[in-house]
C-alpha positions in Angstrom: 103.4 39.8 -116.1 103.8 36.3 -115.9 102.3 33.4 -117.4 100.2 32.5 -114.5 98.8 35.7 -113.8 97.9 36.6 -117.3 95.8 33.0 -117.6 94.3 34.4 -114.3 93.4 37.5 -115.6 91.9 35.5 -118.3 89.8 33.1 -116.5 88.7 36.2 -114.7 87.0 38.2 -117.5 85.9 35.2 -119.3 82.2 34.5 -118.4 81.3 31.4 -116.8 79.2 28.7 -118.4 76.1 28.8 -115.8 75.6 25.6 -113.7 72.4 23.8 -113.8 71.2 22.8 -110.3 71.4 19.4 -109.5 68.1 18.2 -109.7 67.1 20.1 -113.0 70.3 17.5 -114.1 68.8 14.7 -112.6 65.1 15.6 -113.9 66.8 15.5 -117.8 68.7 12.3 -117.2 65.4 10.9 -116.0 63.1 12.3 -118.7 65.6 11.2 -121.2 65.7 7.7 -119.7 61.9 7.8 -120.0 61.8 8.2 -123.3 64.4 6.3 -124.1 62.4 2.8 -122.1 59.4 3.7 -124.7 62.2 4.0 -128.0 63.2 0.6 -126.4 59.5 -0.6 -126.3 58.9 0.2 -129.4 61.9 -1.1 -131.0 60.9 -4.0 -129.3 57.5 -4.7 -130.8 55.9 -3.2 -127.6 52.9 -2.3 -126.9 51.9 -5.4 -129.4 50.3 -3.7 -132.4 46.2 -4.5 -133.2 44.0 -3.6 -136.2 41.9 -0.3 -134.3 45.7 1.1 -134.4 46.1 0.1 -137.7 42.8 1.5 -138.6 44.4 4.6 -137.5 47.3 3.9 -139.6 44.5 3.5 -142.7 44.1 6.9 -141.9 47.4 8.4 -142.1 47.8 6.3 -145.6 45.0 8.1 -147.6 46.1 11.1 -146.1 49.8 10.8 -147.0 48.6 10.0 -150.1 45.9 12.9 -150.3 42.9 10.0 -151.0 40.8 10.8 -148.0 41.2 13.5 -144.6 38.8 12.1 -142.3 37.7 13.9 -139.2 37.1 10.8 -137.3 38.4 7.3 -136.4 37.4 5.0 -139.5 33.7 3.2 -139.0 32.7 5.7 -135.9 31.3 9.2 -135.5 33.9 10.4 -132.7 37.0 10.8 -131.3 38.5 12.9 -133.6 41.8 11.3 -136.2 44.5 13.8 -134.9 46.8 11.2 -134.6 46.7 9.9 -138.3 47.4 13.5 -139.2 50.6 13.9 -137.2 51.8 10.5 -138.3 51.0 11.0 -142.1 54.0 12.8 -143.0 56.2 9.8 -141.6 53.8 7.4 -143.5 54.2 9.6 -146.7 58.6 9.4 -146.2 58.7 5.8 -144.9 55.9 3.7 -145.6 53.2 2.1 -143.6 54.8 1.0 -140.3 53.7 0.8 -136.5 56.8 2.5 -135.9 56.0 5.5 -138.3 52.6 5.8 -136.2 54.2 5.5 -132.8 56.9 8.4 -133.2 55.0 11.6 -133.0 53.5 9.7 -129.8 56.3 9.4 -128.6 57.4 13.2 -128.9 54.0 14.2 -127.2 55.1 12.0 -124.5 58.2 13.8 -124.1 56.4 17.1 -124.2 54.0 15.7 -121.6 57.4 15.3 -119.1 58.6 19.0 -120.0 55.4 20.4 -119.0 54.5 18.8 -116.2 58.0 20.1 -115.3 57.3 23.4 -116.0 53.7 22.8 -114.3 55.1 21.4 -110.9 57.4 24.1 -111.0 55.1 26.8 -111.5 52.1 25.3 -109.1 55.2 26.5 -106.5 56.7 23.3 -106.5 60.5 23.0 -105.7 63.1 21.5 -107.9 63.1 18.1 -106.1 59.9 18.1 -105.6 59.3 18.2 -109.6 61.8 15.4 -110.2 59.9 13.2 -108.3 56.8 13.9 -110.2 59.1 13.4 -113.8 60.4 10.3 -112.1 56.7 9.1 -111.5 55.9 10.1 -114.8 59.4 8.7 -116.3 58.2 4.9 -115.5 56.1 3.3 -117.3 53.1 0.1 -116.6 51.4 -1.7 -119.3 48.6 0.2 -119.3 50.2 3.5 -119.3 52.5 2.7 -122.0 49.8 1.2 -124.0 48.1 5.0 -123.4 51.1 6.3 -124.6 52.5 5.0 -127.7 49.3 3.1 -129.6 48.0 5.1 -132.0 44.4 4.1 -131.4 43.1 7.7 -130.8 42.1 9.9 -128.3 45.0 8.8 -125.6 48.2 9.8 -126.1 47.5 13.6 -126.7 45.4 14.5 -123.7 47.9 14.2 -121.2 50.2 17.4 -122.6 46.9 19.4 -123.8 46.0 18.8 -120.0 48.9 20.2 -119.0 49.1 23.0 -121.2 45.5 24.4 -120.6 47.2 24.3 -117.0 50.1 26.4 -117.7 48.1 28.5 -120.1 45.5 29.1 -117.0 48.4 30.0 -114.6 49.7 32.3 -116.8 46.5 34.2 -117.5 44.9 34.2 -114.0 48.4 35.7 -112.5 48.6 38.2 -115.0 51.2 38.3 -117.2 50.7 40.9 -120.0 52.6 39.6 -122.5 51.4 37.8 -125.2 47.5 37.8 -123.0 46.2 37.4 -126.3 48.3 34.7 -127.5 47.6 32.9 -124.2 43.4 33.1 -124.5 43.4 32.0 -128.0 45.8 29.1 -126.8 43.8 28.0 -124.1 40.4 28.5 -126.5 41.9 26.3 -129.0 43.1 23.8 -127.0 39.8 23.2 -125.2 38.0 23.1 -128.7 40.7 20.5 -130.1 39.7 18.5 -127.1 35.7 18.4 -127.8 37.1 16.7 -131.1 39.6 14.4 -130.4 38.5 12.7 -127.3 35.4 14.0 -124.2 37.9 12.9 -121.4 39.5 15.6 -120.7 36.3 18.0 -120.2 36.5 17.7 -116.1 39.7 19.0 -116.6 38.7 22.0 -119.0 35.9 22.8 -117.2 37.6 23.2 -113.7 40.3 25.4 -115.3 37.8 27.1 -117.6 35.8 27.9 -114.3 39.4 29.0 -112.5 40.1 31.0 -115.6 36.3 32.9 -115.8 36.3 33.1 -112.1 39.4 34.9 -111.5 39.8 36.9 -115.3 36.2 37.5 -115.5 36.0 41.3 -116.6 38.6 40.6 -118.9 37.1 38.1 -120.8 33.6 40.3 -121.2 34.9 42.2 -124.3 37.9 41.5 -127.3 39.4 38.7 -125.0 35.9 36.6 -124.7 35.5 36.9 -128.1 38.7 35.5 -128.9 38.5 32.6 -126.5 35.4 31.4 -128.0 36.9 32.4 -131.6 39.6 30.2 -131.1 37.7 27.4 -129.4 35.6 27.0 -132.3 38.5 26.9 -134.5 39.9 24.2 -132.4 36.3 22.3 -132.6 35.4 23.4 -136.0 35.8 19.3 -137.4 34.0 18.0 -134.9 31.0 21.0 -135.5 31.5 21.0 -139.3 31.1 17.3 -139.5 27.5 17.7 -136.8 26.3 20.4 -139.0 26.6 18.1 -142.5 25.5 15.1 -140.8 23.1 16.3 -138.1 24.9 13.9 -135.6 25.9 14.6 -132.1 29.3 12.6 -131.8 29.5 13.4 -128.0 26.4 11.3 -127.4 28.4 8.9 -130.0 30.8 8.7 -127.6 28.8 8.0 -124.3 26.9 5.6 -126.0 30.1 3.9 -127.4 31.5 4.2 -123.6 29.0 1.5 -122.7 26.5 4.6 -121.4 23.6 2.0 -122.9 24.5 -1.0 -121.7 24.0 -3.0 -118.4 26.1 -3.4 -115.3 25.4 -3.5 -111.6 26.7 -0.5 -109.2 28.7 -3.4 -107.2 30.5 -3.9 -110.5 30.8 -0.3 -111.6 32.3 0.9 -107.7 34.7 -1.9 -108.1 35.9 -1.8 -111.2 36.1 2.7 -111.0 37.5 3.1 -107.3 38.9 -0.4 -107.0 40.4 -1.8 -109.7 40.3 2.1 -111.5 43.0 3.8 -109.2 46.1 1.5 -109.6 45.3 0.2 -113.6 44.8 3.9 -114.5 47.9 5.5 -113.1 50.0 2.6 -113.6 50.4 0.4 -110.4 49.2 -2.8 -112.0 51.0 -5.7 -113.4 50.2 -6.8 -117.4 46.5 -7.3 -117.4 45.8 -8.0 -114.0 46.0 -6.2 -110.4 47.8 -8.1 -107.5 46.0 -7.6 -104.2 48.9 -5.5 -102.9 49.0 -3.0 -105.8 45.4 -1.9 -104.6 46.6 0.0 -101.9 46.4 3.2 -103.6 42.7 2.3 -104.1 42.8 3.2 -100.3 45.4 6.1 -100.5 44.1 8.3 -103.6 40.9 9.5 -102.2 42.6 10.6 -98.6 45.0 12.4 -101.2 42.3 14.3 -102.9 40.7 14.9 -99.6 43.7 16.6 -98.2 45.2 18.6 -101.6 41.6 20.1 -102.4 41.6 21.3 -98.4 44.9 22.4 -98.5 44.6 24.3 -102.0 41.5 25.4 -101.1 42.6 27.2 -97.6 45.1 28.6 -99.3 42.8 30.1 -102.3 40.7 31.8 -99.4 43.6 32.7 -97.1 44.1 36.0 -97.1 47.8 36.1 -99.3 49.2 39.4 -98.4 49.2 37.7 -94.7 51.9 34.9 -95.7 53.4 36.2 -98.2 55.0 39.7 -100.2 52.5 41.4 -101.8 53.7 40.8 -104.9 53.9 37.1 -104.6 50.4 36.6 -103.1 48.6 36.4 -106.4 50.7 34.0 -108.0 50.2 31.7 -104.7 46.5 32.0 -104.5 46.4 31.4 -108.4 48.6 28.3 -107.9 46.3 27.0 -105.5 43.5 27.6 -107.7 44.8 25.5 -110.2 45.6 22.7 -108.2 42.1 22.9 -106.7 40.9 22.9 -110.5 43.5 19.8 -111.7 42.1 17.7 -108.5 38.9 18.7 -109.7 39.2 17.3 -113.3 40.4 14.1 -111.2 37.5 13.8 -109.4 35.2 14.5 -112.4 37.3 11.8 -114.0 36.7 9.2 -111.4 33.1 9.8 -111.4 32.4 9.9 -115.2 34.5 6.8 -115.1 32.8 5.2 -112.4 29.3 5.7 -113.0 29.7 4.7 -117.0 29.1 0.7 -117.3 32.5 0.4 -119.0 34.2 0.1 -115.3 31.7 -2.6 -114.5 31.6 -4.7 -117.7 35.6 -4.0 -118.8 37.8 -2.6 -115.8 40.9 -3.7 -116.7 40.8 -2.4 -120.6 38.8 0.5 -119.7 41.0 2.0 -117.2 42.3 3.6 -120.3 39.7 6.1 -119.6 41.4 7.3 -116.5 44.9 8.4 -118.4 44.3 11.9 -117.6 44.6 11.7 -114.1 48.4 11.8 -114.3 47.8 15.7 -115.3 47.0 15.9 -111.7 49.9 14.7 -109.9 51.8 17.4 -109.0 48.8 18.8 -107.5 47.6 15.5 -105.9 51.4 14.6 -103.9 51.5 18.5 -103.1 50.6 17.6 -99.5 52.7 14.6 -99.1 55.7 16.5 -100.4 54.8 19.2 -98.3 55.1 17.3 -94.8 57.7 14.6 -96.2 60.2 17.6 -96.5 59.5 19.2 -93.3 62.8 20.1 -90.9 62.9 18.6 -87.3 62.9 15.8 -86.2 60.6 13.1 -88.2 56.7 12.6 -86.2 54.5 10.3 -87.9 52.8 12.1 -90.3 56.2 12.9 -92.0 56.8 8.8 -91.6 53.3 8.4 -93.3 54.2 11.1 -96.5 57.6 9.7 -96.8 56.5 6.3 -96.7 53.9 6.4 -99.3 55.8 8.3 -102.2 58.6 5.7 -101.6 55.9 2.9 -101.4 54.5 5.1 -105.1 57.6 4.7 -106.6 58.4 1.0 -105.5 54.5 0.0 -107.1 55.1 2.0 -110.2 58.8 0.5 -110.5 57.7 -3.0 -110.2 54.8 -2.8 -112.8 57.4 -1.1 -115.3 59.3 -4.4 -114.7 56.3 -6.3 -115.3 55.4 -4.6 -118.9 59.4 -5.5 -119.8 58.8 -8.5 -119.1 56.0 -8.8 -121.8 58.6 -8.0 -124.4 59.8 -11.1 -125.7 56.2 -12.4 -126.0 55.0 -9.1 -128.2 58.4 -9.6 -130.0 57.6 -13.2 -131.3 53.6 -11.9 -132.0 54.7 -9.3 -134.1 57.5 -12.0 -135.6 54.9 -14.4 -136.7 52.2 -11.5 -137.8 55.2 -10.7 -140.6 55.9 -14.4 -141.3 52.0 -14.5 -142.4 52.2 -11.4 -144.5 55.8 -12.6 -146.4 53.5 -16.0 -146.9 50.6 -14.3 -148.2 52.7 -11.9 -151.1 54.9 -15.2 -151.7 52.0 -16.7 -153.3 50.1 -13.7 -154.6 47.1 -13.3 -152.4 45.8 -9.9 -152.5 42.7 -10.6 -151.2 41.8 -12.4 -147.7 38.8 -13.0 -145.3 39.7 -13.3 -141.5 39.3 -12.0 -138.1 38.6 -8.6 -136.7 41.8 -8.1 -134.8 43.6 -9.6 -138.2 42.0 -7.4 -140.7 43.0 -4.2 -140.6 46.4 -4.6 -139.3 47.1 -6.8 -142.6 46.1 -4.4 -145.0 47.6 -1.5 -143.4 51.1 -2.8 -143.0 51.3 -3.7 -146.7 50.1 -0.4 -147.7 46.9 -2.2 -149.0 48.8 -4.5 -151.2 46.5 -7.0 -149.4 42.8 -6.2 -148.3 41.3 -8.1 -146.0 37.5 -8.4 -145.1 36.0 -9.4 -141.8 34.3 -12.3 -141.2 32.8 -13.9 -137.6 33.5 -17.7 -137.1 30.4 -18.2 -138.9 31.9 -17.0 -142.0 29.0 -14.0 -141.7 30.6 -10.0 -142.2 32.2 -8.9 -139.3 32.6 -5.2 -138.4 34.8 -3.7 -141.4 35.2 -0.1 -140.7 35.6 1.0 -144.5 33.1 -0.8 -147.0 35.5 -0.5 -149.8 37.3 -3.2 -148.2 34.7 -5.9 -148.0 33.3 -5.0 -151.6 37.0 -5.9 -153.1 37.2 -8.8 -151.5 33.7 -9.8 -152.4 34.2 -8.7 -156.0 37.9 -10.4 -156.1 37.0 -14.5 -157.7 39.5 -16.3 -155.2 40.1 -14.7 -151.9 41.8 -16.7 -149.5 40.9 -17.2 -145.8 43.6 -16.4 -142.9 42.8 -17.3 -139.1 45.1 -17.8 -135.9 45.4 -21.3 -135.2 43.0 -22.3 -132.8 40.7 -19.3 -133.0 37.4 -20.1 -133.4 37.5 -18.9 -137.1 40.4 -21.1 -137.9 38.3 -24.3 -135.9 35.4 -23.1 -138.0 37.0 -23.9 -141.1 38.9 -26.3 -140.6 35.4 -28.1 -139.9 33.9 -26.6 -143.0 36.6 -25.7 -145.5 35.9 -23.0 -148.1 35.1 -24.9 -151.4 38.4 -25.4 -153.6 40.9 -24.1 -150.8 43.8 -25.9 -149.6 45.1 -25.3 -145.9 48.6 -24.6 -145.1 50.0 -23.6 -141.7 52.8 -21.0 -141.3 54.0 -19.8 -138.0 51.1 -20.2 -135.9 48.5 -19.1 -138.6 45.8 -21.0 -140.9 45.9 -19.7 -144.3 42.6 -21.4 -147.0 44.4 -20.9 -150.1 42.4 -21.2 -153.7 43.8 -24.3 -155.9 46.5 -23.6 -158.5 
């Protein structure tokens, strides 16, 4: 036998290494290049860092150091601290960073993009069709970046609990027997953990929850109710022990601290939650602001809704033996159940959103509340994918679906260029916040007055080497989310004062300096120093 033929006979028994399809290539390359824009970010002092993230970061501290385990956000009796618990450990190893809180965000990002992968696929979704939702999902606006990767609770972990409690439903409403049980307390917990760590994702766990008793009812009457609710309590059980000690109700914390007391007209409110709320929310929208072209999908999201809930709904009440195998017609029907329930939590969304005076009084920063709507993508472009990838020859509603996922991807691709473009700005923010603190431990200050939005970031990024207090630009107490804080500073017998230069605390008192201070200015910042 030759050479040849033996190395033939070879190749023949050796197994193959199996090939990946093109598009599940594509679909890493572009989840990996997502992630890798928001390690870029954040190497690159973006989103810029603020004291309610630092607060956060407070959090992680005492924890790290095992001084405190709070079940809330410092100063408030809701949304749940989750996030200073993943980041502690990082915090413990490396010290008090923005980085060391921004991480573990970062991997629940990343987990977000695998399963909405998964979920797109599942929903019954082809390969193509679920790269273009992880290419959607891969880009990133201001606002959705700032959703993603601050660590000021109750944003950045919805989006992949959303998405599990989806998977989770699928999986029990088609009936897969193994691991039911595993699956029930999964989706039990996960909807408890969300009653503590942020409300906003309750349209969503209600639609599915409803999906789930509706279709799986008789099997949740005995062992399997029991261990839904079991787990869900578990999941919850900070939120409810913290209600039973206090006798508070942090959910009516949280509508309250929503703006559900305050005033705004229904002009403003419709504007700012179907106007304005649409492209900030799902990130169409340059830096701050939305252009009057990147409103379009103001116009273009409710027809979407309108035509995804008919379509999954027709097919939930089609009869599925009909269209398809037998044994596929439950795993169709219970597909479009599910994305009849995920445009369902967007619609509750919207509505919450809409009707709460935040979208009338703050639309632009509130649109935060609508980052769990990109749960419902794969479900909400279902039709257009459906009719853009038709065969024959191209009529005009194919045009219409075709057009409007490229004009998607063109609005989402310029305002990810507009939040680069905000980089070298954050970059020399964050620059001249560490020229302050080097100034302040040069000369031995470990106690300060200043700012709200100065405050907390100061004392967490030197590990509480310096405390600072909040004062208003009368030189009254501010809002200091832990008391210890202004009682040091009170107690300490020279504090110094820090301010922005021209803020109106840094005009204030440079009108009316502090008695026995001397003012310096370093890198764009007032600092009242006591006399030598």
């Amino acid at each position: 036998m030759t050479t040849g033929v033996r190395q033939a006979a070879r190749d023949a028994i050796r197994p193959r290494a199996p090939r990946w399809p093109a598009p599940v290539v594509l679909a890493l390359l572009v989840g990996l290049a997502g992630v890798g824009y928001r390690l870029a970010l954040l190497l690159g002092d973006t989103p810029r860092a603020n004291s309610d993230e630092a607060t956060m970061g407070l959090a992680a501290l005492h924890i790290a150091r095992g001084e405190d385990f709070p079940v809330f956000f410092y100063g408030q009796a809701y949304m749940g601290a989750l996030e200073a618990y993943l980041a502690a450990p990082l915090v413990a190893l490396a010290g008090p960073s923005v980085l060391a809180l921004r991480l573990p965000l970062l991997a629940l990002y990343a987990l977000f993009l695998l399963l909405s992968w998964r979920l797109t696929r599942r929903l019954g979704g082809d390969r193509w069709f679920a790269l273009l939702v992880v290419g959607l999902l891969a880009l990133g606006a201001d606002r959705i970046v700032k959703n993603q990767l601050i660590a000021g609770g109750g944003y950045p972990e919805l989006n992949p609990i959303g998405a599990g409690l989806a998977l989770l439903t699928l999986d029990l409403v088609t009936g897969r027997p193994a691991g039911r049980r595993w699956r029930l307390a999964g989706f039990g917990f996960l909807a408890g953990l969300t009653v503590w760590v942020d409300p906003l994702l309750l349209p969503y766990v209600l639609a599915l929850g409803a999906v789930l008793v509706t279709i799986t009812g008789r099997d949740l009457r005995g062992r399997g109710g029991v261990l839904l609710a079991g787990a869900a309590l578990v999941g919850a059980a900070p939120l409810l022990g913290y209600g039973l000690a206090h006798g508070h109700n942090p959910l009516a914390a949280a509508v309250t601290a929503g703006g559900g007391d305050a005033a705004a007209s229904w002009a403003d409110r419709l504007h700012g939650g179907l106007v304005l709320g649409p492209a900030l929310g799902m990130g169409l929208c340059s830096p701050g602001h939305c252009a009057t072209w990147q409103l379009w999908w103001a116009l273009a999201l409710p027809v979407l809704l309108v035509l995804a809930g008919v379509s999954a709904w027709r097919t939930v009440r089609a009869d599925g033996g009909r269209a398809v195998r037998a044994d596929g017609a439950r795993a169709v029907r219970a597909g479009a159940a599910v994305r009849l329930a995920l445009l369902a939590g967007a619609v509750g969304t919207l509505a919450a959103y809409t009707v709460s005076s935040a979208a009338g009084r703050t639309p632009v920063e509130s649109s935060r509340y609508l980052s769990c709507l990109a749960i419902s993508l794969p479900a909400l472009l279902w039709p257009l994918w459906t009719v853009a990838r038709r065969r024959g020859p191209v009529d005009l509603p194919r045009f219409a679906a075709v057009g409007t996922l490229i004009a998607l991807l063109a609005t989402a691709t310029v305002a990810t260029a507009g939040a680069l473009a905000t980089v070298p700005a954050n970059r020399a923010e964050a620059q001249r916040h560490r020229a302050l603190v080097e100034a302040l431990r040069e000369r031995g200050v470990r106690h300060v007055y200043g700012e709200y939005w100065t405050c907390n970031r100061l004392t967490y990024d030197t590990g509480e080497g310096i405390v600072c207090a909040v004062v208003d630009e009368t030189l009254r107490p501010g809002l200091d989310r832990l008391p210890a804080y202004p009682r040091a500073v009170r107690e300490s017998p020279a504090p110094a004062y820090v301010a922005p230069v021209g803020s109106p605390l840094a005009r204030s008192l440079d009108r009316s300096p502090p008695p026995a201070r001397q003012a310096v200015t370093v890198d764009g910042w007032r600092i009242w120093l006591p006399h030598p």
